[in-house]
C-alpha positions, 0 to 999 in steps of 0.5 A: 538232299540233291536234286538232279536237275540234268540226266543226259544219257551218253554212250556206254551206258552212261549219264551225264549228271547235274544236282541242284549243289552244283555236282556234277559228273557221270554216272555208270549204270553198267555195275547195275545191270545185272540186276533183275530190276534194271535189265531193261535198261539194257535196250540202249533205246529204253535207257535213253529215256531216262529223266530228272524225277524229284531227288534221283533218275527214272525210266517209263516203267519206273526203274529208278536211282536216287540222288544219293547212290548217283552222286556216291558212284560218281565221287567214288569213281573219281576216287578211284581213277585218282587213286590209280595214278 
């Protein structure tokens, strides 16, 4: 399994991902925000503190994303913007 070794939260909910594969890309929390478990994140302040945390991302009250789901997003996104062309 991937560990994330740069978290770089962007604009729009968004953050910049590195894994220790070499994968990299940007991960979209928005799809995840309607969730109970994650409104916090929408204080753009609060969402900013996230961090690299063994094999995922997490926040100070433990809100978190593992490796898996973020790479999967990210390969899907890609997926899709080719897809559209």
């Amino acid at each position: 399994m991937d560990k994330i070794l740069k978290a770089t939260p962007l604009d729009n909910y968004k953050i910049e991902i590195l894994t220790s594969s070499g994968v990299s890309g940007v991960f979209d929390v928005k799809p995840y925000l309607q969730g109970s478990a994650f409104k916090e994140l929408v204080d753009e302040s609060y969402f900013r503190k996230v961090r690299p945390a063994h094999y995922g991302i997490i926040w100070p009250h433990e809100q978190d994303f593992s490796a898996d789901t973020i790479i999967w997003d990210m390969q899907n996104a890609s997926q899709k913007a080719n897809a559209s062309y």
